[in-house]
DOBA-830537 format. One record per residue: x, y, z of N, C-alpha, C in turn. Coordinates in steps of 0.2 Angstrom, whole numbers, padded with zeros to 4 digits, always signed. Layout:
XYZXYZXYZ...
***
This chain:
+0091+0029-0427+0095+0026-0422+0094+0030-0415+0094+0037-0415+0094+0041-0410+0086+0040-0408+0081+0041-0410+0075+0042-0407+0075+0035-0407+0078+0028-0407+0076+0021-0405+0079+0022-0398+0084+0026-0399+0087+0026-0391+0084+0031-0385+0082+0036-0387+0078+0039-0385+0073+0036-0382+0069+0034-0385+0064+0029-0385+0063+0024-0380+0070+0020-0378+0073+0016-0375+0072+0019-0369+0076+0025-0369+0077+0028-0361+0072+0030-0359+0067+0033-0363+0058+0036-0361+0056+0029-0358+0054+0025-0360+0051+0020-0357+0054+0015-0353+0062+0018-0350+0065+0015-0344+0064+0019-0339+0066+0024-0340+0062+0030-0334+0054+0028-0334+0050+0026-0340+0044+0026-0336+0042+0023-0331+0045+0015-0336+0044+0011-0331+0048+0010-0323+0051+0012-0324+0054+0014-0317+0050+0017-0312+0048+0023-0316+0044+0028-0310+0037+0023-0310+0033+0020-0316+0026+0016-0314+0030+0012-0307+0036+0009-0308+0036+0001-0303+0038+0006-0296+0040+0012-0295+0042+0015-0290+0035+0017-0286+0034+0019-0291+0024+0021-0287+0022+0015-0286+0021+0010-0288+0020+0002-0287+0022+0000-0281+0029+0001-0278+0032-0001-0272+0030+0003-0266+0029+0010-0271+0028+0014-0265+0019+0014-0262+0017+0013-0265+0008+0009-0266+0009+0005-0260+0011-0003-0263+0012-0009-0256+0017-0007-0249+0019-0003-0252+0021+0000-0244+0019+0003-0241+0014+0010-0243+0010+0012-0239+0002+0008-0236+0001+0001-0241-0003-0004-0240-0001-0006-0233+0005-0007-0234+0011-0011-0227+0009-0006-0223+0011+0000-0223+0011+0005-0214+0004+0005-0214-0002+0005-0218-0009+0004-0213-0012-0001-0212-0009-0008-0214-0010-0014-0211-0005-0015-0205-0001-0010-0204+0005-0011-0199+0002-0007-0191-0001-0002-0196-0006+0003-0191-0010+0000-0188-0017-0004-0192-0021-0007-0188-0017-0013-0181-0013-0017-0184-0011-0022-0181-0008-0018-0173-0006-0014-0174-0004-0009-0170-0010-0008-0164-0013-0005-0168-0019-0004-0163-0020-0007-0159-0022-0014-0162-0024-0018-0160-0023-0020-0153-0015-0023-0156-0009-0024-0150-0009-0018-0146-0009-0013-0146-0007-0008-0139-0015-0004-0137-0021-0010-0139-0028-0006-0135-0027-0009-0130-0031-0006-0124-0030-0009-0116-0025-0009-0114-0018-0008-0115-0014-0006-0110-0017+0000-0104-0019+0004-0105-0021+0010-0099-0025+0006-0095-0031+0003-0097-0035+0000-0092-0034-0008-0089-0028-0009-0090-0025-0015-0088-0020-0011-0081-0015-0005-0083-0012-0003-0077-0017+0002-0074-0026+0004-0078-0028+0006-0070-0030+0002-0065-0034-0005-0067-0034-0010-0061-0027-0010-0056-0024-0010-0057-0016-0008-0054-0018-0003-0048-0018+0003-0052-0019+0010-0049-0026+0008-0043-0032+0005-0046-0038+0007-0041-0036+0001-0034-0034-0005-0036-0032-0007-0031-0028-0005-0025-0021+0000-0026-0016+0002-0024-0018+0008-0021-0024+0011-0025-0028+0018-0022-0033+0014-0015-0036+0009-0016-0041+0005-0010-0037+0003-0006-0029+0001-0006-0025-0002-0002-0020+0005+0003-0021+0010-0002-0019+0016+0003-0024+0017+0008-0032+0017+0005-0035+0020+0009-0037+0015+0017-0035+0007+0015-0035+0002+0021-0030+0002+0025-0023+0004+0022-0017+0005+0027-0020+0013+0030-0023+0016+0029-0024+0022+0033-0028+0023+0038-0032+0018+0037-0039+0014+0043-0033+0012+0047-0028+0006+0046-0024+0003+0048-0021+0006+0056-0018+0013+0050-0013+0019+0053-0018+0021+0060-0023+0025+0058-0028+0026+0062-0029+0020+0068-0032+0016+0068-0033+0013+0072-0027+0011+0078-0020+0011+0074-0015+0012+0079-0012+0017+0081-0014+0022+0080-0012+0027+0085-0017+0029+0088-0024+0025+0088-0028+0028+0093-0027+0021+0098-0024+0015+0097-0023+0013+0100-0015+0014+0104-0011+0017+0101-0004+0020+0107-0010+0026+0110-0012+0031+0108-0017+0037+0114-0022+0035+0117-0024+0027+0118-0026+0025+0122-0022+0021+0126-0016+0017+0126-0012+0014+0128-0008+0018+0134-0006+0025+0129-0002+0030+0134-0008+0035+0141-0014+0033+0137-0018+0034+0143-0020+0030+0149-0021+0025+0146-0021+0017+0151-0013+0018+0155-0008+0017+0155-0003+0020+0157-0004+0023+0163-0006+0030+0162-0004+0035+0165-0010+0036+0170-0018+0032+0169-0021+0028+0175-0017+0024+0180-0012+0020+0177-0010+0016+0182-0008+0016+0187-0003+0023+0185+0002+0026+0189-0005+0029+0194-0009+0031+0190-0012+0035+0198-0015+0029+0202-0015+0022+0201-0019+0018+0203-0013+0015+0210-0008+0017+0206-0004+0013+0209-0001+0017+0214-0002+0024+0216-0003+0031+0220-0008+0028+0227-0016+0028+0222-0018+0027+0228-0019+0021+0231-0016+0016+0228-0019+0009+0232-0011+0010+0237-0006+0012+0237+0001+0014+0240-0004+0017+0248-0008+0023+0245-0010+0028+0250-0017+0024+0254-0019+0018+0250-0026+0016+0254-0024+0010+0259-0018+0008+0257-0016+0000+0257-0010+0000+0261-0007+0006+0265+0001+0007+0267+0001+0004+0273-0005+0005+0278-0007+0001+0283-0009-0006+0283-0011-0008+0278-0012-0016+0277-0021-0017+0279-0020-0010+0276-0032-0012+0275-0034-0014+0269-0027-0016+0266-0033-0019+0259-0032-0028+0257-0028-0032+0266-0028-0039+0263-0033-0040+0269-0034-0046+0271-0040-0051+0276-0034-0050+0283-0028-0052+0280-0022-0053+0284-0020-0046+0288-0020-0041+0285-0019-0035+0287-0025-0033+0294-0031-0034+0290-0036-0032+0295-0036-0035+0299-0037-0042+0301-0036-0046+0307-0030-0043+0312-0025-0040+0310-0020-0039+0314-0022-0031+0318-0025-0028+0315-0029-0020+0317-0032-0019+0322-0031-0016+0326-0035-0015+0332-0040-0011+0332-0045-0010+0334-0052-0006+0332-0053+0000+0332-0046+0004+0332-0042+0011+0331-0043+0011+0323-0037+0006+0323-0033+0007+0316-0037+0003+0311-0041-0002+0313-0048-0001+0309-0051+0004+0305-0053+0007+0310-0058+0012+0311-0053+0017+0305-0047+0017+0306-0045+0025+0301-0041+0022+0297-0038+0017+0296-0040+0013+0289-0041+0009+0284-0047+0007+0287-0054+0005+0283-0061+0009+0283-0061+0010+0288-0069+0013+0287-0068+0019+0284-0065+0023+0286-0063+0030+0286-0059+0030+0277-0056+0025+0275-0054+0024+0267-0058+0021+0263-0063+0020+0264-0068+0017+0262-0071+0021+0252-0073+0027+0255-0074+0029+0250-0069+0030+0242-0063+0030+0247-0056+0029+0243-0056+0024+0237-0057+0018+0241-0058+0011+0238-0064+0012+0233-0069+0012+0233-0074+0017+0228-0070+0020+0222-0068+0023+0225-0062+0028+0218-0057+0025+0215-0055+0021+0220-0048+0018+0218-0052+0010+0211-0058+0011+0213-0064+0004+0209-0065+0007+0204-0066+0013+0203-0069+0018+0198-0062+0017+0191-0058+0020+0195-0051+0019+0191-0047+0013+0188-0049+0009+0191-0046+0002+0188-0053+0001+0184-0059+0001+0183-0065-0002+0178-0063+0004+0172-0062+0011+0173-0057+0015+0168-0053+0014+0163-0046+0010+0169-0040+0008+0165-0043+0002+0162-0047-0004+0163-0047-0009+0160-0052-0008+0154-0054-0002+0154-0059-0001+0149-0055+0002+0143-0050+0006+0145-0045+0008+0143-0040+0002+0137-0039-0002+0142-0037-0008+0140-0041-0012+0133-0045-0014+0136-0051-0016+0129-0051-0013+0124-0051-0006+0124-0050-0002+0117-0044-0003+0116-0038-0001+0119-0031-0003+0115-0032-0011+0111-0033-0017+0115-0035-0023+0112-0038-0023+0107-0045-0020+0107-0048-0020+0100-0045-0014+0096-0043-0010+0095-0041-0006+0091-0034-0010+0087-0030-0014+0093-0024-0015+0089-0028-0022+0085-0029-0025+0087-0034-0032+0084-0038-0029+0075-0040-0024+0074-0041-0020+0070-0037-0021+0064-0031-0018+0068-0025-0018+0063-0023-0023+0058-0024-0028+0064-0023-0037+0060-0028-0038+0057-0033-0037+0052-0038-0036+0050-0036-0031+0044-0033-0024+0045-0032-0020+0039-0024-0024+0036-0020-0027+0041-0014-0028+0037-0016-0034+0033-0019-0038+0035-0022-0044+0031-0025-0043+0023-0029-0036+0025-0032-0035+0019-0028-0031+0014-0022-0028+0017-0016-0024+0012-0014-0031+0008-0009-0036+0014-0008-0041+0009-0009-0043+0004-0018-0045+0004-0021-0050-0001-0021-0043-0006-0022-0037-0006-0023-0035-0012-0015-0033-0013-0011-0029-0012-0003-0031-0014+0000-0038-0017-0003-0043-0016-0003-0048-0018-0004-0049-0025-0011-0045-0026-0014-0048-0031-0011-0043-0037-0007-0038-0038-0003-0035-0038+0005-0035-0043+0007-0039-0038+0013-0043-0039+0015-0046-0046+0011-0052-0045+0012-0053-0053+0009-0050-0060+0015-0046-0064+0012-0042-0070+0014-0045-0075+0016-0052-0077+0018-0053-0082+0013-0054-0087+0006-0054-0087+0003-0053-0093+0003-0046-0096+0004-0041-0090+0005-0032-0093+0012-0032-0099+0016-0036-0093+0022-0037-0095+0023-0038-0105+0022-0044-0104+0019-0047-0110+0017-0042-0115+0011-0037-0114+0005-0034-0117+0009-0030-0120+0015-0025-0115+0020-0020-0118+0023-0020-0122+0028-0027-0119+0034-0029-0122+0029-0028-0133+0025-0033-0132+0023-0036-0141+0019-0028-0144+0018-0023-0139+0016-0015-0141+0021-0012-0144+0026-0014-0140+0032-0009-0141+0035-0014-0148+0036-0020-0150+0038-0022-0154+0036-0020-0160+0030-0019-0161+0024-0017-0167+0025-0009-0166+0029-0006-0164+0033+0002-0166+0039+0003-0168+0043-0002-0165+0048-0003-0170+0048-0005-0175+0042-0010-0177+0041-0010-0185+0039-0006-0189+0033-0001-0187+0031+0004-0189+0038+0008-0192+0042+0008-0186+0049+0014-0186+0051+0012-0195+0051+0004-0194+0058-0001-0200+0051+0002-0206+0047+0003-0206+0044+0002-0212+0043+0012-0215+0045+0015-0210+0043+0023-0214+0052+0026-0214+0057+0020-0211+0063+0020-0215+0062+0020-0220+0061+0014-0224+0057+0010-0231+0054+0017-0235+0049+0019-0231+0045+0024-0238+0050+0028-0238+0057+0031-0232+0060+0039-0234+0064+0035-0241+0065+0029-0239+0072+0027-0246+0069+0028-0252+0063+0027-0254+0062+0026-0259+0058+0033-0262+0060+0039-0257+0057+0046-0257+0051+0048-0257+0046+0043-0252+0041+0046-0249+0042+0053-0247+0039+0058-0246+0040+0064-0242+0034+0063-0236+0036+0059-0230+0029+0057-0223+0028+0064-0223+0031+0070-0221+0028+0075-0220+0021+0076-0224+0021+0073-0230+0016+0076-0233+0010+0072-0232+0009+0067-0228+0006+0061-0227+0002+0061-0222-0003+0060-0224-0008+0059-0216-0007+0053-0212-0005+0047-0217-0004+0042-0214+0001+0041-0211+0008+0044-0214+0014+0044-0209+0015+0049-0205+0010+0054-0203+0010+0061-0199+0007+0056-0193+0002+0050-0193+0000+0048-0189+0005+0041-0186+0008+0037-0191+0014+0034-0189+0020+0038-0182+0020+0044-0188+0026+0047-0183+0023+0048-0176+0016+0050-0176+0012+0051-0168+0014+0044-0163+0011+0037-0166+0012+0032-0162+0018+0032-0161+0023+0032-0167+0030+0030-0161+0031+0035-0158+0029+0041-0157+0031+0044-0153+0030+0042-0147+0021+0042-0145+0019+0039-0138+0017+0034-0137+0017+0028-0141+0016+0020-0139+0024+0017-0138+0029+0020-0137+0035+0015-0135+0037+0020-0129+0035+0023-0124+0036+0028-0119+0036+0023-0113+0034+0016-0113+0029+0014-0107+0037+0007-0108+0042+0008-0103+0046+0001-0103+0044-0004-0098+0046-0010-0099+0044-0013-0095+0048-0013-0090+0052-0011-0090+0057-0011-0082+0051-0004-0075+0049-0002-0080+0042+0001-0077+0039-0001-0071+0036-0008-0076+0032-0013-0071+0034-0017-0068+0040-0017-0070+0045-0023-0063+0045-0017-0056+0046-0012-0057+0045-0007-0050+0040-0008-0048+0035-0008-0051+0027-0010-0049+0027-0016-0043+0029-0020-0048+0032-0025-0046+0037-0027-0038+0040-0023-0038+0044-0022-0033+0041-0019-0027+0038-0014-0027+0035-0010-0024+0030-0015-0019+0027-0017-0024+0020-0021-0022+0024-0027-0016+0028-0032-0018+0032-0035-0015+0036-0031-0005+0035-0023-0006+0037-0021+0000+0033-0021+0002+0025-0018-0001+0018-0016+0004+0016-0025+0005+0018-0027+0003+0016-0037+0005+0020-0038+0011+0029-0037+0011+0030-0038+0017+0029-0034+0021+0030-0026+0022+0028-0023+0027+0020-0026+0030+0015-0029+0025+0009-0027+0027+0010-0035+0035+0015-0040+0032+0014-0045+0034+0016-0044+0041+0021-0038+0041+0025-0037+0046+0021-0036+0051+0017-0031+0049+0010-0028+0053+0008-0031+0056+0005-0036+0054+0001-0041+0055+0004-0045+0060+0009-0048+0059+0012-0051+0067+0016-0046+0072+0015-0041+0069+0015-0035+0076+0007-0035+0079+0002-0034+0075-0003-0034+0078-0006-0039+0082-0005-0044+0081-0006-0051+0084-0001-0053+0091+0004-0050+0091+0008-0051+0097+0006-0043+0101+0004-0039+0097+0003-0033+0103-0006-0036+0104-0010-0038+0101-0016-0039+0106-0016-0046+0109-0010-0049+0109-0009-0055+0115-0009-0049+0122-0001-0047+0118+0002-0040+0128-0002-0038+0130-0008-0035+0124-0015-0030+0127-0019-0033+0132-0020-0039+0130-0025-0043+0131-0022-0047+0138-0017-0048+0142-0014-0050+0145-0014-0045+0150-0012-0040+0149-0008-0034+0153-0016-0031+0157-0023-0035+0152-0028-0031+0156-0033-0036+0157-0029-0042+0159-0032-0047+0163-0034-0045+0168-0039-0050+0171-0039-0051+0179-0034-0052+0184-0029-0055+0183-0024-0055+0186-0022-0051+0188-0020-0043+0184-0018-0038+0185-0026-0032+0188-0031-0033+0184-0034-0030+0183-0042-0029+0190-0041-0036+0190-0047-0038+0197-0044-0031+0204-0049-0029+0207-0047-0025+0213-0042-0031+0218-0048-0034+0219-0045-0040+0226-0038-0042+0224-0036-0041+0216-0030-0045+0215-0025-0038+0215-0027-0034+0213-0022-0027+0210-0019-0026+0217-0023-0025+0223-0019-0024+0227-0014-0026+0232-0015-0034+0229-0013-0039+0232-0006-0040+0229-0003-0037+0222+0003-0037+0216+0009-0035+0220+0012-0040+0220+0022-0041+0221+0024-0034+0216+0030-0034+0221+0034-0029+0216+0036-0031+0209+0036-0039+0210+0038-0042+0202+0033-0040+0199+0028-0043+0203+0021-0043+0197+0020-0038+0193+0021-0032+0200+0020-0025+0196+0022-0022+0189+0031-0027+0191+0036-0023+0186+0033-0027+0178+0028-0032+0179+0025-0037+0174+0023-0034+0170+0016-0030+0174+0011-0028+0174+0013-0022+0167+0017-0018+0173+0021-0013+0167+0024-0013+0162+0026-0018+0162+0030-0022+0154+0025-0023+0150+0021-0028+0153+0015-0029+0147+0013-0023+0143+0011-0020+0149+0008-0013+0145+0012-0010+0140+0020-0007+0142+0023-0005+0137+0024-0006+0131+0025-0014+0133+0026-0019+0127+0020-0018+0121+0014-0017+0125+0009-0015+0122+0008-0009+0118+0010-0006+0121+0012+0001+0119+0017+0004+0112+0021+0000+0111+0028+0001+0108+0024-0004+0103+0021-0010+0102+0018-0013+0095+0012-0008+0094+0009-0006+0098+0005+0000+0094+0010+0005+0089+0013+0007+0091+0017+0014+0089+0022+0009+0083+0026+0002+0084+0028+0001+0079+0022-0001+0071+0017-0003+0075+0012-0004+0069+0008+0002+0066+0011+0010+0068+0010+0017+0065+0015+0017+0061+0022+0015+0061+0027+0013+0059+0027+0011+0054+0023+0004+0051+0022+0002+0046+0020+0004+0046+0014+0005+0046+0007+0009+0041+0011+0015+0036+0013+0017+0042+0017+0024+0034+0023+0021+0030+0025+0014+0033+0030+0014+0028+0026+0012+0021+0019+0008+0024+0014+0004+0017+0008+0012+0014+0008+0016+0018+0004+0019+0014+0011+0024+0009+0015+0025+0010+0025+0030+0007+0023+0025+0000+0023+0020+0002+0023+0013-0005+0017+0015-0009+0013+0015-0006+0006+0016-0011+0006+0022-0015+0006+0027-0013+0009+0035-0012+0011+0032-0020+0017+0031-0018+0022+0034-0026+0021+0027-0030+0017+0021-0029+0014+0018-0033+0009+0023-0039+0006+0025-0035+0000+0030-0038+0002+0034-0042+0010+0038-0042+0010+0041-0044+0014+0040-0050+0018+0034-0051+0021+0032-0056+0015+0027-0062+0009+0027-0057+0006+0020-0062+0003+0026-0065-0001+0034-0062-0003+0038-0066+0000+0040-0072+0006+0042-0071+0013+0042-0075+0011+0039-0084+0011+0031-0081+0010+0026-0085+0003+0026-0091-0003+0027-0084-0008+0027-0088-0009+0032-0092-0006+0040-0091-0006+0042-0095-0002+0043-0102+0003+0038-0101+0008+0038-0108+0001+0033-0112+0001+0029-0108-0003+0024-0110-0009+0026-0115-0017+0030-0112-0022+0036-0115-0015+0038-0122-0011+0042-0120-0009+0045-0126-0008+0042-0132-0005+0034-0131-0007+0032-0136-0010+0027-0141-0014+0029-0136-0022+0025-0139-0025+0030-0143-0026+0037-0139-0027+0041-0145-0024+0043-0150-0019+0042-0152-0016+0041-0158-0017+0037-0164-0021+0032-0157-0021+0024-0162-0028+0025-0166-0033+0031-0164-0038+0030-0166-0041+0032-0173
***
């Protein structure tokens, strides 16, 4: 009766420990079917948020053309300016006796002819020199700001393109889901007294969740967000630059700009003249403004998406 019972318990222990290596078998079956499926799921994330990153890196270096273009068009503006003032000196000093209308000279006696008109004659020369100066002056501020609307246009479309990540989104989210199953499943082998230290396969499980679940997606909503400022700041740009190369473009008409007419300008005109220009002046310098608010965006776009790409690389190598 004792060795039937004995007997009994020998081959309930055995069978125990056979069906425990059996469970434990299908279960590490389970974590490299889980491993693979893993893989699978979390390949290309890093080259899905570099396209992100090369864009972002192409759209700093166009808001920086952008940046560039308007500050050389405020240092041509504030040079244009500071022509005027001397234009406006001497057409004051050629023009104070009334030698520079039809109406003035008719009224001149062949004295005051003679000392000034003929006698300021070469003046007018200079004074001709200085207005084809500022108006050329004028031209570049125009085309430099017209530039700008061209670089902020181009920031847009690719900020734009940007914006929506919901298929990264996506990609993450079911990455990260397939790590948390890995986590449930080497639960599973500790309960049943796996030792994963001693386990190549669970030393390499333990790798992936370490660095495939780093990467949240509230991540690429910032992404997301960000991209949404460089969009509107860029748009901002763009109807600053449009309304500064109307002022430019106005301020260095004919109107103002023809000799015959320049010195024929009311003091309202003048005070016009002035305004255009400033006005000119100040959407240049606001459209320096944006520029570094959209290249600050891209800036630390770069530096969070690198962030990312590298959680990302890490656990790809893991996965391999």
């Amino acid at each position: 009766m004792a060795r039937k019972l004995f007997f009994c318990v020998l081959m309930f222990v055995f069978c125990g420990t056979v069906n425990a290596f059996a469970n434990n078998d299908e279960l590490i079956n389970r974590a490299q079917e889980l491993l693979e499926a893993t893989r699978i799921t979390c390949s290309g994330i890093s080259n899905e948020i570099s396209k992100i990153s090369n864009i972002s890196k192409a759209n700093t270096a166009v808001t920086a053309v952008g940046t560039v273009a308007s500050t050389g068009a405020l240092a041509v503006g504030i040079k244009k300016s500071q022509e005027e003032q001397e234009i406006e000196k001497l057409i004051n000093e050629i023009c104070k006796k009334g030698g520079c209308t039809a109406e003035g000279v008719e009224k001149m006696s062949n004295k005051d002819f003679f000392e000034n008109v003929i006698v300021k004659l070469p003046r007018l020369y200079e004074l001709q020199k200085k207005i084809d100066k500022s108006k050329t002056l004028g031209n570049w501020r125009t085309g430099l700001m017209a530039g700008t609307i061209g670089t902020n246009l181009a920031s847009a479309i690719m900020s734009g393109l940007n914006i929506n990540q919901s298929d990264l989104v996506q990609h993450i989210s079911a990455c990260n889901a397939m790590v948390e199953s890995m986590q449930d499943i080497e639960m599973e082998l500790r309960k049943v007294g796996v030792d994963s230290s001693q386990m190549q396969l669970m030393k390499k499980v333990n790798n992936v969740r370490t660095w495939c679940n780093k990467i949240d997606v509230k991540e690429i909503e910032k992404i997301e967000n960000r991209m949404k400022g460089v969009l509107g700041t860029s748009v901002v740009g763009g109807v600053i630059g449009i309304v500064g190369v109307g002022t430019s473009a106005a301020a260095n008409s004919d109107k103002y700009m023809a000799i015959e007419n320049k010195v024929r300008l009311t003091e309202q005109e003048k005070k016009k003249e002035h305004a255009l220009n400033t006005t000119a002046n100040v959407m240049a310098g606001a459209n320096i403004a944006t520029g570094a608010v959209e290249t600050g965006l891209n800036i630390s776009l770069i530096i969070l998406i690198k962030k990312l790409i590298q959680q990302a690389e890490r656990c790809e190598e893991n996965l391999k």
